[in-house]
C-alpha atoms as a printed R data frame, in Angstrom:
    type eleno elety resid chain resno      x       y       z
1   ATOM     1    CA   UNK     A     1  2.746  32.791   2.305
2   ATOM     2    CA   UNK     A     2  6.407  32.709   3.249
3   ATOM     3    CA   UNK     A     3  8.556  29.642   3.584
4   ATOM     4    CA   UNK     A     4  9.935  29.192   7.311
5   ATOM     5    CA   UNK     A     5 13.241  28.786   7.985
6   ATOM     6    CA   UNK     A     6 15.262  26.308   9.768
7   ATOM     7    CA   UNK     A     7 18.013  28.128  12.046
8   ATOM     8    CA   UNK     A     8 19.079  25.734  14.712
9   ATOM     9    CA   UNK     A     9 22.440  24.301  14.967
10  ATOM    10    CA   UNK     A    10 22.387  21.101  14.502
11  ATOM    11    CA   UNK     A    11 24.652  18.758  16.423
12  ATOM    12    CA   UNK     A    12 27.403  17.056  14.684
13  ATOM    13    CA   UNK     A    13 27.113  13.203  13.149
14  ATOM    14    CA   UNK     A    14 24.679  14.209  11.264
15  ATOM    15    CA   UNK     A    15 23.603  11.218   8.972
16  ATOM    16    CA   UNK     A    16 22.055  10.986   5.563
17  ATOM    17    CA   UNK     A    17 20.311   8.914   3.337
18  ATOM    18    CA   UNK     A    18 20.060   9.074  -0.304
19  ATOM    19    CA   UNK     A    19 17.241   7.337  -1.913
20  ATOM    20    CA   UNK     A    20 17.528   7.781  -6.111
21  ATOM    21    CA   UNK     A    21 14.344   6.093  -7.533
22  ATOM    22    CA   UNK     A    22 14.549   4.299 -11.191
23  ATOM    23    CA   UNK     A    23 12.839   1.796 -13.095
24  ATOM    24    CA   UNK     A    24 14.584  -0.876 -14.376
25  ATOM    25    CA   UNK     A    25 13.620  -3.795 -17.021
26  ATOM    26    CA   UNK     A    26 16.330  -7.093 -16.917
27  ATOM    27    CA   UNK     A    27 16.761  -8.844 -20.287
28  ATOM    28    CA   UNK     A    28 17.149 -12.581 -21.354
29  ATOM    29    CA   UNK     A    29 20.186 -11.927 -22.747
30  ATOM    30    CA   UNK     A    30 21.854  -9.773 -19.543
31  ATOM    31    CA   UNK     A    31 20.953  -6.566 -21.077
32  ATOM    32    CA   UNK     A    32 19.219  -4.467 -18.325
33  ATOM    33    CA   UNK     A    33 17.586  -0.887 -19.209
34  ATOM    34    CA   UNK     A    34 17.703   1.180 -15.801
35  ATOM    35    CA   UNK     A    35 15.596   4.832 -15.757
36  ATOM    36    CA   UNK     A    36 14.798   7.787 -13.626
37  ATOM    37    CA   UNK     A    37 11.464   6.950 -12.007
38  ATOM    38    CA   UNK     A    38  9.877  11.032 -12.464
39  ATOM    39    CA   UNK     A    39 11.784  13.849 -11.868
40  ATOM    40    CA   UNK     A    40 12.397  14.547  -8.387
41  ATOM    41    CA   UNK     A    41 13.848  10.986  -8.297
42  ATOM    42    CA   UNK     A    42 16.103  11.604  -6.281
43  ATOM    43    CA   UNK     A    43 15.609  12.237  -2.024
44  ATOM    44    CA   UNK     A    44 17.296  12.457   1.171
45  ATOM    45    CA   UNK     A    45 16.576  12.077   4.658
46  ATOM    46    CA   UNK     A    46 18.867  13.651   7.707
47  ATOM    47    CA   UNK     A    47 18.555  11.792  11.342
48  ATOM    48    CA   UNK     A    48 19.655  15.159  13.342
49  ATOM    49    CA   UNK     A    49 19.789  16.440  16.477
50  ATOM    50    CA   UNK     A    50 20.176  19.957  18.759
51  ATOM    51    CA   UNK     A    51 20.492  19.724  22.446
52  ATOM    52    CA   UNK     A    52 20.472  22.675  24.906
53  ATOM    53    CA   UNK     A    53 18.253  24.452  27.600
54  ATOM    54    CA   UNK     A    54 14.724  23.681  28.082
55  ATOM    55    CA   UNK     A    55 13.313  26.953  27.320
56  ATOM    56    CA   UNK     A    56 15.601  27.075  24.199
57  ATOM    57    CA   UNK     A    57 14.518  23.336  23.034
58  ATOM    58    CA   UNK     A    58 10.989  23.828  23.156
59  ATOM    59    CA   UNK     A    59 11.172  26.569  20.126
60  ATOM    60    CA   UNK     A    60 12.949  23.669  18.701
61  ATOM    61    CA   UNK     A    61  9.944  21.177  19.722
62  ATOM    62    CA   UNK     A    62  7.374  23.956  18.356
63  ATOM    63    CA   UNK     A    63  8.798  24.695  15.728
64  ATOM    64    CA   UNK     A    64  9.461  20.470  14.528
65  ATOM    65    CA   UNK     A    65  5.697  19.886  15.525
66  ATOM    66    CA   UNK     A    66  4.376  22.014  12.907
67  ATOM    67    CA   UNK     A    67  6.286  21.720  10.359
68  ATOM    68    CA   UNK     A    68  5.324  18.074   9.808
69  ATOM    69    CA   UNK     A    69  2.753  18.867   6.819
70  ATOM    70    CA   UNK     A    70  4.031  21.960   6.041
71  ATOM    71    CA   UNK     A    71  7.351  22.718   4.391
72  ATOM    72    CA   UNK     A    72 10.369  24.350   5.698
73  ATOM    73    CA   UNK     A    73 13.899  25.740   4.231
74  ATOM    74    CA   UNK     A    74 17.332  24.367   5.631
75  ATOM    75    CA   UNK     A    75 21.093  24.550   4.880
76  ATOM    76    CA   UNK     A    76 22.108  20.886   4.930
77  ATOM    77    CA   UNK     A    77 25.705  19.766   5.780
78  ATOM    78    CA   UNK     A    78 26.495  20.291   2.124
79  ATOM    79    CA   UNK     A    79 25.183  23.425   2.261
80  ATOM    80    CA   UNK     A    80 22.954  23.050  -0.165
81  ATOM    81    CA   UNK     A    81 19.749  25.264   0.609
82  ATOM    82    CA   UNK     A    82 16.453  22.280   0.478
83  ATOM    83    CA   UNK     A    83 13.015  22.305   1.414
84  ATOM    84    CA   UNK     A    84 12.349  20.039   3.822
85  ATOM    85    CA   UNK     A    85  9.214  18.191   6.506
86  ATOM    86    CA   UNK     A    86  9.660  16.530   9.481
87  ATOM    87    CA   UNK     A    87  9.279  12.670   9.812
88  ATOM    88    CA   UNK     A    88  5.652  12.230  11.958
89  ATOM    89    CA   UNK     A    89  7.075   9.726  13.886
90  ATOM    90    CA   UNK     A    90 10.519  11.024  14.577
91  ATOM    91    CA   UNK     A    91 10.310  13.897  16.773
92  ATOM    92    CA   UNK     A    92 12.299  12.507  20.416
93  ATOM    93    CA   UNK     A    93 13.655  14.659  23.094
94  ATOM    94    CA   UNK     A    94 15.470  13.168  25.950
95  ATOM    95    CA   UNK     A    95 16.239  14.802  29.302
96  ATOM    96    CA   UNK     A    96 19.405  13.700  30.800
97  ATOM    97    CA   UNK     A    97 19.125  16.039  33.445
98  ATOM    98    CA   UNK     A    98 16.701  19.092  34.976
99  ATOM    99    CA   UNK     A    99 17.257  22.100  32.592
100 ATOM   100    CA   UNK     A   100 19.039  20.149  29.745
101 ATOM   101    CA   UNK     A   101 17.260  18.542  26.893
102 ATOM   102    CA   UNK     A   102 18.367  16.784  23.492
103 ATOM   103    CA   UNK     A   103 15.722  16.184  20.753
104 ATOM   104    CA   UNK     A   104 16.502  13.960  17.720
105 ATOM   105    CA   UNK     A   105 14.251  13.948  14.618
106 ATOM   106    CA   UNK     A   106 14.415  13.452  10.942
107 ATOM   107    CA   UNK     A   107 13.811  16.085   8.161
108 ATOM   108    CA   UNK     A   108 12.817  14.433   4.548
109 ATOM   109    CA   UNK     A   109 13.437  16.428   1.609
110 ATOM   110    CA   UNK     A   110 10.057  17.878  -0.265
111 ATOM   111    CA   UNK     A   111  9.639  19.320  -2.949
112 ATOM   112    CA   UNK     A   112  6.999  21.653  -2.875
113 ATOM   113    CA   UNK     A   113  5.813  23.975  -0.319
């Protein structure tokens, strides 16, 4: 099965966060041992956005709505080329007026398809 691909421009101020997980063990004596916890230890999450026509913003919507369990490619800011799932609970369009809509959402990096 091929890997969708995310094509949308973003808008910009796009925001990330980098989580790097480790396991750590403090000492009596102030020694502390600190270690990568597996190894994809290391995530980010992107709070984005795209605003634009209706009609265009609902292939955004589709497309956001089912790729929540299922993973996607995408070019971050750094261009680095990631697979990524949308946040369940972070899907949010906003209508500011008739035919204009802006929907803001969060991808999470994955790591398999």
């Amino acid at each position: 099965m091929a890997i969708d691909t995310f094509t949308w421009c973003v808008r910009t101020g796009a925001s990330a966060t980098e989580s790097i997980a480790t396991m750590q063990s403090q000492f009596g004596d102030g020694y502390k041992q600190v270690a990568a916890a597996g190894i994809n230890n290391a995530a980010e999450t992107w709070n984005l956005a795209c605003s634009g026509r209706t009609s265009t913003m609902k292939a955004v919507r589709d497309f956001l709505r089912s790729h929540v369990t299922i993973s996607f490619w995408w070019v971050n800011p750094w261009g680095e080329k990631k697979l990524y799932r949308v946040r369940a609970d972070s899907i949010s369009p906003t209508f500011p007026n008739g035919n204009f809509v802006e929907i803001s959402f969060i991808f999470e990096q994955a790591f398999a398809p």
